[in-house]
LOPA-596178 format. One record per residue (C-alpha): residue in one letter; z, x, y. Coordinates in nm, 4 decimals. Example, Ala and Ser with C-alpha at 12.3 -4.5 7.8 and 13.67 -1.06 7.14 Angstrom:
<marvos>
resn, up, east, north
A, 0.7800, 1.2300, -0.4500
S, 0.7140, 1.3670, -0.1060
</marvos>
This chain:
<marvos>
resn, up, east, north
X, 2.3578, 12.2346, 18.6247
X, 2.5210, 12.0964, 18.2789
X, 2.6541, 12.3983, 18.1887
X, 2.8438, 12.4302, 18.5216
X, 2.9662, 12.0115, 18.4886
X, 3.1071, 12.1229, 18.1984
X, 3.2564, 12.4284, 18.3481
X, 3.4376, 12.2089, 18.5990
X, 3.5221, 11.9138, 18.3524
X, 3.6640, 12.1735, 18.1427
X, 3.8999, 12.3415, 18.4769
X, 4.0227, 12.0095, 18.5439
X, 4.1406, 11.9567, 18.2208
X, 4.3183, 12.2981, 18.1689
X, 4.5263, 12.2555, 18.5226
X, 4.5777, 11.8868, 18.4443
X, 4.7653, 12.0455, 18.0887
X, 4.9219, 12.3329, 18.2982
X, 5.0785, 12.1162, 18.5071
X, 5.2153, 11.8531, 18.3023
X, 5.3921, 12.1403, 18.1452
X, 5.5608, 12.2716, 18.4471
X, 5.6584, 11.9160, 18.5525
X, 5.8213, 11.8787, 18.1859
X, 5.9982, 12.2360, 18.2115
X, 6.1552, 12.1271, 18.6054
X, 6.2831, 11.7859, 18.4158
X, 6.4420, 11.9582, 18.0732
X, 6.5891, 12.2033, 18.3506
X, 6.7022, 11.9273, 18.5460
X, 6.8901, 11.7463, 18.2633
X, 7.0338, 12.0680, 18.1339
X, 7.1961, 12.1060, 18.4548
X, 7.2972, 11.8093, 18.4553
X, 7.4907, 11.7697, 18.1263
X, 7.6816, 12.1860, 18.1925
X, 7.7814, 11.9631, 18.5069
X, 7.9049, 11.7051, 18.3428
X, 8.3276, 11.6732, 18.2176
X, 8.3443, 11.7457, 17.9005
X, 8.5859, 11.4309, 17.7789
X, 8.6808, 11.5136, 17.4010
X, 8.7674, 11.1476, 17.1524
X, 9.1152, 11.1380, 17.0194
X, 9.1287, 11.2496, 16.6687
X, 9.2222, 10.9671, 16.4156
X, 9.4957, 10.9974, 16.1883
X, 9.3813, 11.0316, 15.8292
X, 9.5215, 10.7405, 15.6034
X, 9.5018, 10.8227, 15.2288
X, 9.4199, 10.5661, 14.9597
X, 9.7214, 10.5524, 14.6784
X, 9.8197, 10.3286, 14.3863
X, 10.1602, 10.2264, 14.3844
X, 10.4140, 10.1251, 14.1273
X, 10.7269, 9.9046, 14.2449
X, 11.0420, 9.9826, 14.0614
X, 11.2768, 9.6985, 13.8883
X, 11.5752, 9.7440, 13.7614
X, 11.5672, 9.6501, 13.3739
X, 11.6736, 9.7175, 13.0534
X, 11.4480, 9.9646, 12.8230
X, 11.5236, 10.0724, 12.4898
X, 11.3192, 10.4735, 12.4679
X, 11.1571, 10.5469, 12.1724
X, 11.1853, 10.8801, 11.9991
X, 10.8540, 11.0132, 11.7934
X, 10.8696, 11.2492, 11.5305
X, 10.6752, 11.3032, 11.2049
X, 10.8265, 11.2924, 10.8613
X, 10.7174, 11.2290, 10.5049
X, 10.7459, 10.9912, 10.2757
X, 10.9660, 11.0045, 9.9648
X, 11.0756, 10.8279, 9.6646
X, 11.4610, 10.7980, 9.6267
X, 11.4459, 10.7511, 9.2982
X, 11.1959, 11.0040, 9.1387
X, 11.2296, 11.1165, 8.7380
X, 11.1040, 11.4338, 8.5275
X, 11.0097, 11.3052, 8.1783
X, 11.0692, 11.5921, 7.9792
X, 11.0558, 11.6138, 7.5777
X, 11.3799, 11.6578, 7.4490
X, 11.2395, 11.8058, 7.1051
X, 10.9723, 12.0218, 6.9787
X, 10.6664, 11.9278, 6.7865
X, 10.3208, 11.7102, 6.8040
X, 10.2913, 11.4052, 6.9537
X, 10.2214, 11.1416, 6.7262
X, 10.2149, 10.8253, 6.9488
X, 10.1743, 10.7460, 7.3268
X, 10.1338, 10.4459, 7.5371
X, 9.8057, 10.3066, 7.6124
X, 9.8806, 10.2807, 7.9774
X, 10.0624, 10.6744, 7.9710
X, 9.8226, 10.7337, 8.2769
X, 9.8943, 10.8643, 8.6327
X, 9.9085, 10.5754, 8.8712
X, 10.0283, 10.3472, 8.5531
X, 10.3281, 10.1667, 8.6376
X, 10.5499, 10.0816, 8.3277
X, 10.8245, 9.8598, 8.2725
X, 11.1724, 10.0107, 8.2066
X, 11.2641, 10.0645, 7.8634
X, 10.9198, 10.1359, 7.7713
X, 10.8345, 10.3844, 7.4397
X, 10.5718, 10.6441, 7.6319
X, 10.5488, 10.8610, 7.3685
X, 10.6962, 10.9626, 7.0280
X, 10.7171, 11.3699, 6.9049
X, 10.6714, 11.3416, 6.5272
X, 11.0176, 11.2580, 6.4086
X, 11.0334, 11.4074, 5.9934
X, 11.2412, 11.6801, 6.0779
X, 11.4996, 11.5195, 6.2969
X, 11.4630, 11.2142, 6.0203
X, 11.5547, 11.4489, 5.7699
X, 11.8551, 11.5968, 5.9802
X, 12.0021, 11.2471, 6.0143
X, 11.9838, 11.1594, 5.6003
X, 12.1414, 11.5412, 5.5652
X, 12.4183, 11.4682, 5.8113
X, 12.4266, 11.0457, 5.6358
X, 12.4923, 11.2761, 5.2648
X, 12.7736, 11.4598, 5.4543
X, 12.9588, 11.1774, 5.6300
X, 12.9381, 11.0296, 5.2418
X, 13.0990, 11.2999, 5.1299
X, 13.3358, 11.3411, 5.4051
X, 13.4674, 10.9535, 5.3219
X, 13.4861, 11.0313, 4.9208
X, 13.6876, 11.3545, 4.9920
X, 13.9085, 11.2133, 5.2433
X, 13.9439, 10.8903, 5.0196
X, 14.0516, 11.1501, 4.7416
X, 14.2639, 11.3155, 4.9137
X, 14.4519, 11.0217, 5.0426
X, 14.5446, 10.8838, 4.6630
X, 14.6548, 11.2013, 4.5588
X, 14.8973, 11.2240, 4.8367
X, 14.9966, 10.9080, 4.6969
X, 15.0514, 11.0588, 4.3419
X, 15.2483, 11.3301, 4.4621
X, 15.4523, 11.1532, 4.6981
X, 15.5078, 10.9160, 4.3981
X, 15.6005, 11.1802, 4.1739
X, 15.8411, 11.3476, 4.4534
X, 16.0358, 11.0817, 4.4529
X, 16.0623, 11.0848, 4.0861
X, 16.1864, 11.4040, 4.0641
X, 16.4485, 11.3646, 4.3227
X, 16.5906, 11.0532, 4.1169
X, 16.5739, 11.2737, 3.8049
X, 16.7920, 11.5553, 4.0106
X, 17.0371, 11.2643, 4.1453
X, 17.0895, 11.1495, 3.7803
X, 17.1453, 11.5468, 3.6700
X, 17.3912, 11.5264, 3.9865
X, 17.6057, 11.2647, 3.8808
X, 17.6061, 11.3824, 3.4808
X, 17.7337, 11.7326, 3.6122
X, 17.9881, 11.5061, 3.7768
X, 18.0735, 11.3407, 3.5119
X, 18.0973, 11.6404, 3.2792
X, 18.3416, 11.8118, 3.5488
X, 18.6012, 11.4591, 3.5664
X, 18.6221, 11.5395, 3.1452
X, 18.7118, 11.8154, 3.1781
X, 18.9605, 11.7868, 3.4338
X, 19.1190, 11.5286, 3.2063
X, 19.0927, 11.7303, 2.9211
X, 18.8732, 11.5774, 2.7132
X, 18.5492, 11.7902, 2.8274
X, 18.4327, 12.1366, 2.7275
X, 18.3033, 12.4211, 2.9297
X, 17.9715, 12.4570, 2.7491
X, 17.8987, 12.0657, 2.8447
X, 17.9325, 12.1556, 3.1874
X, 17.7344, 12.4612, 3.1828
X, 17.4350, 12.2209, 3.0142
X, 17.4569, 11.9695, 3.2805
X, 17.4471, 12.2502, 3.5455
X, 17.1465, 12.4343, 3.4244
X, 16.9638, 12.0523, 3.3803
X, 17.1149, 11.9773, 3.7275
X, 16.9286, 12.3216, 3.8347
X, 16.5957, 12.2552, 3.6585
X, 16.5746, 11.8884, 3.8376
X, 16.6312, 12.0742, 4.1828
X, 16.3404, 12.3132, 4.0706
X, 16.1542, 12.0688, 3.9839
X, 16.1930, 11.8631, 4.3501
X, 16.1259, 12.2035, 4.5278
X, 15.7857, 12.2309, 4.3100
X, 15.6711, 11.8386, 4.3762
X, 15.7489, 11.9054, 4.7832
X, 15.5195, 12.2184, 4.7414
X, 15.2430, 11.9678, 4.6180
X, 15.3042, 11.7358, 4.8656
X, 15.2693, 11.9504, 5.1196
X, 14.9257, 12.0761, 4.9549
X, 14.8051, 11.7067, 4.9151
X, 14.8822, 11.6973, 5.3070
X, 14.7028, 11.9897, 5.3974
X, 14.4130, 11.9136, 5.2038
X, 14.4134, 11.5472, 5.3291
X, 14.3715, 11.7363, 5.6941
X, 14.0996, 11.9358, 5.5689
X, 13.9610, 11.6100, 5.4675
X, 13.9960, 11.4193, 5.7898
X, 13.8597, 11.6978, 5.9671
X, 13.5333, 11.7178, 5.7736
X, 13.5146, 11.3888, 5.8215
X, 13.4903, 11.3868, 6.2102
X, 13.2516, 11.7266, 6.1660
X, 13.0305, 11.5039, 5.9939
X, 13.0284, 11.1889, 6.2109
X, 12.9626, 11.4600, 6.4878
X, 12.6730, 11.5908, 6.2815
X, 12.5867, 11.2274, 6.2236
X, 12.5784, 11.1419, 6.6124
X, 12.4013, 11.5095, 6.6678
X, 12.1519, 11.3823, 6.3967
X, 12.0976, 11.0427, 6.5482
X, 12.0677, 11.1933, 6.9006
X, 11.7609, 11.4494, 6.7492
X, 11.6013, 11.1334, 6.6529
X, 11.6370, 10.9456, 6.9464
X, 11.4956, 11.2412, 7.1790
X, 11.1768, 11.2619, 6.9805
X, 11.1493, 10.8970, 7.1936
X, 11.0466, 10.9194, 7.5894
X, 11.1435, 10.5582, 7.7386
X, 11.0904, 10.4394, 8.0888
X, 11.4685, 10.4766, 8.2709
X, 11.3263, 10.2368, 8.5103
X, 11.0521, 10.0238, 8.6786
X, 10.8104, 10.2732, 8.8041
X, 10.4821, 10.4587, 8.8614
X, 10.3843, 10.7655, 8.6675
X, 10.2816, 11.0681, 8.8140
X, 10.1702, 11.4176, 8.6976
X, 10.0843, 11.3193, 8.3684
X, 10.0301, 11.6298, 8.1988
X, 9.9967, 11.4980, 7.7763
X, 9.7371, 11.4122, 7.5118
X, 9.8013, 11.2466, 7.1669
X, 9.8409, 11.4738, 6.9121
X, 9.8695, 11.7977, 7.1424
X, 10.1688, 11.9996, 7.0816
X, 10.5003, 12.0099, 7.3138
X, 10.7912, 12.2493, 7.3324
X, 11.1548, 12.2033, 7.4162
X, 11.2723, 12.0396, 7.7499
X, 10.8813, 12.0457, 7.8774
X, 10.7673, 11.8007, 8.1306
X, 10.5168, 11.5389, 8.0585
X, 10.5510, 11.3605, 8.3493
X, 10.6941, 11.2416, 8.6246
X, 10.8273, 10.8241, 8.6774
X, 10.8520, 10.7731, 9.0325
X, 11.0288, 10.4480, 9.1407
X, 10.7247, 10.2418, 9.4243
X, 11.0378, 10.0061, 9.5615
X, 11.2738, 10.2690, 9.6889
X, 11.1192, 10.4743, 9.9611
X, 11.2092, 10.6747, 10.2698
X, 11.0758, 10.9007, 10.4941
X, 11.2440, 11.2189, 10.6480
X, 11.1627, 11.3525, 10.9234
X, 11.3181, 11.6217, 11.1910
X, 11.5002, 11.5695, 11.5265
X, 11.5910, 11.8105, 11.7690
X, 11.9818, 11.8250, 11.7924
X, 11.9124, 11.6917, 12.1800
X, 11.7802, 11.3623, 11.9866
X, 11.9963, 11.3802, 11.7598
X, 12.3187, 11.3545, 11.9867
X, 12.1493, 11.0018, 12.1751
X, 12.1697, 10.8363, 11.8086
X, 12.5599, 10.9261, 11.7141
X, 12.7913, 10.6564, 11.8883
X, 13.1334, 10.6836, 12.0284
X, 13.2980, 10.8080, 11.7537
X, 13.0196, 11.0542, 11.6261
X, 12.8749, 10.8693, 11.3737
X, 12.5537, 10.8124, 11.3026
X, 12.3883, 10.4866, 11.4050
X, 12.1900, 10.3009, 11.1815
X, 11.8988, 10.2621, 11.4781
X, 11.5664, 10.0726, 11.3542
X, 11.2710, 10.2720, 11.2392
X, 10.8789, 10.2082, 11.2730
X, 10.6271, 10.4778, 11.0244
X, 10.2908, 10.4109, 11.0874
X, 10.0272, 10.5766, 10.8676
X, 9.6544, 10.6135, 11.0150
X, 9.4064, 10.5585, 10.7447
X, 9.0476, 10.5729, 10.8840
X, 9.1544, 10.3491, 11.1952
X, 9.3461, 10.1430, 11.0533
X, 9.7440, 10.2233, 11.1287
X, 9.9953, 10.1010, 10.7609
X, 10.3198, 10.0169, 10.9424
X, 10.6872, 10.0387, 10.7623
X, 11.0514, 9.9168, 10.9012
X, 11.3389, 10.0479, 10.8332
X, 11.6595, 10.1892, 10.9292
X, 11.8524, 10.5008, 10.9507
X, 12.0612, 10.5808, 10.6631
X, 12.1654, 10.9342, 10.6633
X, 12.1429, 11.3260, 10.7767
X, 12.1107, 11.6039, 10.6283
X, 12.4501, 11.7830, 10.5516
X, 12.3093, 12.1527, 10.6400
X, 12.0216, 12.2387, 10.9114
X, 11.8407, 12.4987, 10.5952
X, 11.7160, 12.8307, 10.6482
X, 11.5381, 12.9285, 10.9178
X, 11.4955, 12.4887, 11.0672
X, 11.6495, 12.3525, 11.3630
X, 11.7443, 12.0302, 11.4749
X, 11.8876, 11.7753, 11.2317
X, 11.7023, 11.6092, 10.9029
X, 11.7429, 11.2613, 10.9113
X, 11.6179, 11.0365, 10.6162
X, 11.5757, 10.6856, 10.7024
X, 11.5425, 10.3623, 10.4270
X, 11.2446, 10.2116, 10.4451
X, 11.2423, 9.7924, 10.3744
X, 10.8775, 9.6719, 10.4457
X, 10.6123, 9.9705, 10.2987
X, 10.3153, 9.7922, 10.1919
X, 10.0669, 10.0640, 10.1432
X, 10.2852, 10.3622, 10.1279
X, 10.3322, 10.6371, 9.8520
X, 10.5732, 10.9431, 9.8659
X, 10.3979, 11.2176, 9.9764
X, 10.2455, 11.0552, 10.2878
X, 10.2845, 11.2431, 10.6085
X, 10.3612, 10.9394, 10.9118
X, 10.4834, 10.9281, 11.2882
X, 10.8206, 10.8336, 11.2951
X, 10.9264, 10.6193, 11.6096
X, 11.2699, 10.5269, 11.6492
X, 11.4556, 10.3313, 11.8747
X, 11.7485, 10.4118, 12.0614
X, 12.0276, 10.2089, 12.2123
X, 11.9086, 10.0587, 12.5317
X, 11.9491, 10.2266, 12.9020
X, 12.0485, 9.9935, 13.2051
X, 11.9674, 9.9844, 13.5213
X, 11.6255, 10.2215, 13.4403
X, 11.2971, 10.2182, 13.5758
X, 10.9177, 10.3200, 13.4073
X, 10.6917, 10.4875, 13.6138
X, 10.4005, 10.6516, 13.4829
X, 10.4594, 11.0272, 13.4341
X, 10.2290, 11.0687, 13.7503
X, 10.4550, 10.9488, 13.9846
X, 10.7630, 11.2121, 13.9261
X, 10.6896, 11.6026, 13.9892
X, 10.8513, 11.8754, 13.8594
X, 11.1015, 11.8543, 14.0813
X, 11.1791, 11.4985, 13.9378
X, 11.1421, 11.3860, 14.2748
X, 10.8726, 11.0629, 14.3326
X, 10.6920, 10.9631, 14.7371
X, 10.8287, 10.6108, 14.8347
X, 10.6385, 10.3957, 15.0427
X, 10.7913, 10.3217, 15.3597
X, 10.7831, 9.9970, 15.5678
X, 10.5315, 10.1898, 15.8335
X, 10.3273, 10.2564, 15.5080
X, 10.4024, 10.6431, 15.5264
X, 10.5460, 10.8743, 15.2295
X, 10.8944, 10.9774, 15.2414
X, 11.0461, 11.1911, 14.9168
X, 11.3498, 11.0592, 14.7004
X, 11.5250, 11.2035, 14.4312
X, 11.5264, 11.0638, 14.0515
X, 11.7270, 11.0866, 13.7560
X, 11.4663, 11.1381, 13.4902
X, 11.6146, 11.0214, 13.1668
X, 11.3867, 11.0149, 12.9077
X, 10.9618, 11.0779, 12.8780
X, 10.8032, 10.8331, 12.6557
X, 10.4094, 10.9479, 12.6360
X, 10.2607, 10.8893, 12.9968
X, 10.5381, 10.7296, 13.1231
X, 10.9165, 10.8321, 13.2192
X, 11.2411, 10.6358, 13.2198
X, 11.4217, 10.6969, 13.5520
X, 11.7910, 10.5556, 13.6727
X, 11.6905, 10.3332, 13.9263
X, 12.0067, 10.4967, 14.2008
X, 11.9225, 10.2676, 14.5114
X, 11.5483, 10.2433, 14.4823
X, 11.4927, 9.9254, 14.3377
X, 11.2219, 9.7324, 14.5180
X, 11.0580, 10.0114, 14.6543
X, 10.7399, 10.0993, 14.5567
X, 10.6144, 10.4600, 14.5308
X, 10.3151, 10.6462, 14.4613
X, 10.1983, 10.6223, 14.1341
X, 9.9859, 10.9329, 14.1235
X, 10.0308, 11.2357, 14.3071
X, 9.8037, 11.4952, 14.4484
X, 9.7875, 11.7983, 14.6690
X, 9.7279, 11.5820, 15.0143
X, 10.0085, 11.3489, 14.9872
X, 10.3281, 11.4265, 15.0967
X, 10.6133, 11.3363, 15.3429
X, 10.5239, 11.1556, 15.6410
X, 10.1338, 11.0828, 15.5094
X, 10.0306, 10.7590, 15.6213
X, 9.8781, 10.5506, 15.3134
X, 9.6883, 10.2493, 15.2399
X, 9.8595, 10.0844, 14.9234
X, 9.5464, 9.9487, 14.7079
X, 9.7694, 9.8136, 14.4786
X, 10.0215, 9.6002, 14.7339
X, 9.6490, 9.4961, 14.8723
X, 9.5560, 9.3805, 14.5199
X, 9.9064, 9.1928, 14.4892
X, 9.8988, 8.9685, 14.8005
X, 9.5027, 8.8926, 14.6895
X, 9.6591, 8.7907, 14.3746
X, 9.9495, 8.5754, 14.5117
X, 9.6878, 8.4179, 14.7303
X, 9.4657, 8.2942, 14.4476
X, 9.7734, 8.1373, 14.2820
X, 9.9030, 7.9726, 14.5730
X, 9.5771, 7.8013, 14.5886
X, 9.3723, 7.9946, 14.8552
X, 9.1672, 7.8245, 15.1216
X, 8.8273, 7.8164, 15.2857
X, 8.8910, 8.1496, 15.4384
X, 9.0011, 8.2982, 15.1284
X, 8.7656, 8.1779, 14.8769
X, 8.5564, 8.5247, 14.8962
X, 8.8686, 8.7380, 14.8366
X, 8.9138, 8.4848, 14.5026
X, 8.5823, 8.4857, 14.4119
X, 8.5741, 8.8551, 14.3734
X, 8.9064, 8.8967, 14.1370
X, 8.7963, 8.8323, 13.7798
X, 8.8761, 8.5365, 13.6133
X, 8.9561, 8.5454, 13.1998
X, 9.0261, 8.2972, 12.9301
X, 9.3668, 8.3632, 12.7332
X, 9.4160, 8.2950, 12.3297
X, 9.7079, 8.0302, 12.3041
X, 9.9374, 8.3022, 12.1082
X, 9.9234, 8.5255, 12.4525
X, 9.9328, 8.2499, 12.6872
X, 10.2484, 8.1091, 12.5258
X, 10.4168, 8.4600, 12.5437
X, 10.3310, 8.4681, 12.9073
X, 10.4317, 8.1393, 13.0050
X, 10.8120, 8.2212, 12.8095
X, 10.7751, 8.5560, 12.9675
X, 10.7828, 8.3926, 13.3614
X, 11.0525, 8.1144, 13.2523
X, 11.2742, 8.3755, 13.0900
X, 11.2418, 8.5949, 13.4575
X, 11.5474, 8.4693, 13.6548
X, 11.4891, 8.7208, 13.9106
X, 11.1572, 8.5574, 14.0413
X, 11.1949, 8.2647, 14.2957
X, 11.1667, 7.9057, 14.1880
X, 10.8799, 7.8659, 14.3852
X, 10.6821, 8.1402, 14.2748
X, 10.7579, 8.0265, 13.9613
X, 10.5787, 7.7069, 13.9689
X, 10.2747, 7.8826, 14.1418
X, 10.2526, 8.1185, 13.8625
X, 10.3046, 7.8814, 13.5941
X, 10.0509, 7.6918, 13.7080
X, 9.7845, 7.9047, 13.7178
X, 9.8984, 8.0125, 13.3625
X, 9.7932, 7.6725, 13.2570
X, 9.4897, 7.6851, 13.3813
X, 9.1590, 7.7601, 13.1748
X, 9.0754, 8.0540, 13.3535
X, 9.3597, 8.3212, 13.4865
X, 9.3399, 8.6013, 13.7463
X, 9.3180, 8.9569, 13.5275
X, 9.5281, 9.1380, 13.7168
X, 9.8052, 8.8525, 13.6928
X, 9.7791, 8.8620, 13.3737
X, 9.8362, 9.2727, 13.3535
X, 10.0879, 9.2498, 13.6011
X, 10.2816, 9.0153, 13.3827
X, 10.2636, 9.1832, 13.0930
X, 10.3088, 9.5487, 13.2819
X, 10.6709, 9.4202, 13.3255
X, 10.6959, 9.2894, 12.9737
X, 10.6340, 9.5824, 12.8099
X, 10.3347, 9.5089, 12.6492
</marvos>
């Protein structure tokens, strides 16, 4: 009897199970049938709006930069060189590379006996020189003196022939007087002819003299020369180099010992394309003198030098392009020739530009402007210049607009966008207008910072020197300048536009 209770117990069961089952398969039917009945009603699709970061362009005046590297040189830069033979006998105490020595200095000495001995050698000659030239002028004299003693004599042998001739023409002379007083008359001239002879000896010989003379004052300044070059001085204020010597070592003729370089007179060259070249040359061709910043990175910490331009090279060289410029460098603390710098230098200024980061123009130097339905429209730019991750455009009609600031595959014309950064602006303005109850959240979540006076005071000239911004908005921003804490992205707006 249990066994067959449990039989039935167990029946029940099973048809209670089988039947729940088939009630569940009629209702899944059931709903199936209902929902293929059904009208299938499909949602709209909603339009996709893209997230972008804008950039607003304003008309202003910007002044590109053009950066190149060059090195740094000395223009005044010296070979010492020994100008005689032989040991050294003396150098300075400070003859050292890196020494810097005053000008005029004795660096070192070449052991001076034999050009000593020259100079008393060529001191005998001039000696002589004067002695024979002194001798030679009194017996000039002597002859000259005696020449005019034998022309007398002839004169008076003149006039007794004379005389001798009126006797006899009177009657009271005789032949063999007059042939006496002819053959004195004769002698006399002979002897004239023979004293001009000697004169003209005694003049030769005193311009034999004179000219030994001036051999031996050039021997003399030859001789005094070989001393002095056995001295190396200092031809100016500088810093040795190269250094290349040792007391008591031996040198040759015309070899270097070292090389004076002056610390105070430095430039740096450096190489343009002829492209950059042509936007420094003004109206009439000429090279401007534009400013010049070199900045040196040592270990993190950037040397900085001012100049100007000064010059170009006259030829482009061998195998080079572009143009070598050398620029004059006024403020160079830190520097020494040799040093290998960026070059940045300024050009005249452009009007009427705009800079937009590099992202914003494609390479069709086109840029997506944000219309006032806040979708994407394409306008054309004149790029003018690239300056790192930005580009200087003309500004042609689009000032005030803002455009996309960085592009990507899925913008394009007609896109509608959601400007972040317009969104960020009015959040801004609002927290310097003063917000209100219903805005306190938005101004709660824009960071607040503290500004040093130095940056607040360039900030605060920065908005009074705008005359484009509204007197109003002026105030409001002023204000909130003043205040201990100021909004973060003011204060990058602010100095976005100043250039800093």
């Amino acid at each position: 009897m249990q066994f067959l209770r449990r039989s039935l117990v167990g029946l029940f069961l099973f048809s209670v199970a089988l039947g729940l089952l088939a009630y569940a398969g009629l209702v899944f039917n059931e709903a199936v049938q209902e929902r293929m009945a059904r009208e299938s009603k499909q949602r709209p699709a909603r339009e996709r709006i893209m997230a972008v970061n804008s950039v607003e362009i304003q008309a202003q005046a910007v002044a590109p930069v053009i950066t190149a590297f060059g090195q740094v040189e000395s223009r005044r830069m010296l070979e010492l060189r020994a100008g005689a033979a032989g040991r050294i006998v003396e150098l300075a105490a400070d003859f050292d590379a890196g020494a810097t020595v005053q000008e005029g200095r004795l660096l070192a000495r070449i052991d001076p006996t034999d050009a000593e001995s020259d100079l008393e050698r060529a001191r005998t000659d001039l000696a002589e020189a004067e002695v024979e030239l002194r001798d030679a002028e009194r017996n000039i004299a002597l002859v000259r003196d005696e020449l005019g003693a034998a022309r007398a004599q002839a004169e008076l042998r003149s006039q007794a022939l004379q005389r001798q001739r009126d006797l006899a023409n009177r009657g009271v002379g005789t032949e063999a007087a007059i042939e006496t007083a002819a053959l004195a008359e004769s002698s006399a001239n002979q002897a004239v002819l023979s004293r001009q002879m000697a004169e003209a000896s005694a003049e030769n010989r005193l311009e034999q003299a004179r000219n030994q003379l001036g051999r031996a004052r050039l021997a003399l300044s030859d001789a005094e020369r070989g001393l002095e070059d056995t001295e190396v001085h200092a031809a100016f204020t500088g810093t040795l180099a190269d250094v290349d010597i040792v007391e008591g070592g031996l040198v040759s003729m015309n070899e270097r010992l070292a090389t004076l370089i002056d610390p105070n007179a430095l430039e740096v060259a450096f190489r343009l394309s002829t492209t950059q070249y042509a936007r420094l040359l003004d109206a009439d061709g000429t090279l401007i003198d534009a400013p010049v910043r070199a900045t040196l990175d040592v270990l993190g910490l950037d040397l900085e030098a001012r100049g100007r331009i000064s010059r170009v090279d006259a030829s482009v060289g061998e195998g080079q392009t572009g143009r070598l410029i050398f620029a004059r460098l006024d403020d160079f603390a830190g520097f020494r020739p040799g040093d290998f710098v960026t070059v940045h230098v300024r050009e005249p200024e452009l009007t009427d530009v705009a800079v937009l980061p590099a992202t914003a123009v494609d390479a069709a130097r086109s840029v997506l402007v944000i219309g006032a339905q806040k979708r994407l429209s394409v306008a054309e730019v004149e790029l003018l210049r690239r300056q790192g991750d930005d580009v200087i455009v003309a500004v042609a009609g689009l000032e005030g607009k803002r455009v996309v600031a960085e592009r990507s595959p899925l913008l394009g014309p007609g896109v509608l966008v959601r400007d972040l950064t317009a969104e960020k602006d009015e959040a801004e303005e609002q927290v310097a207008q003063g917000g209100g109850q219903g805005n306190g959240q938005a101004g709660g979540d824009l960071e607040m910072i503290t500004l040093s006076p130095e940056r607040r005071a360039a900030l605060i000239a920065a908005v009074e020197a705008n005359s484009r911004m509204p007197a109003e908005a002026r105030e409001r921003v002023l204000s909130q300048l003043r205040e201990d804490k100021v909004s973060a992205r003011m204060v990058e707006r602010l100095e976005s536009r100043m250039g800093g």
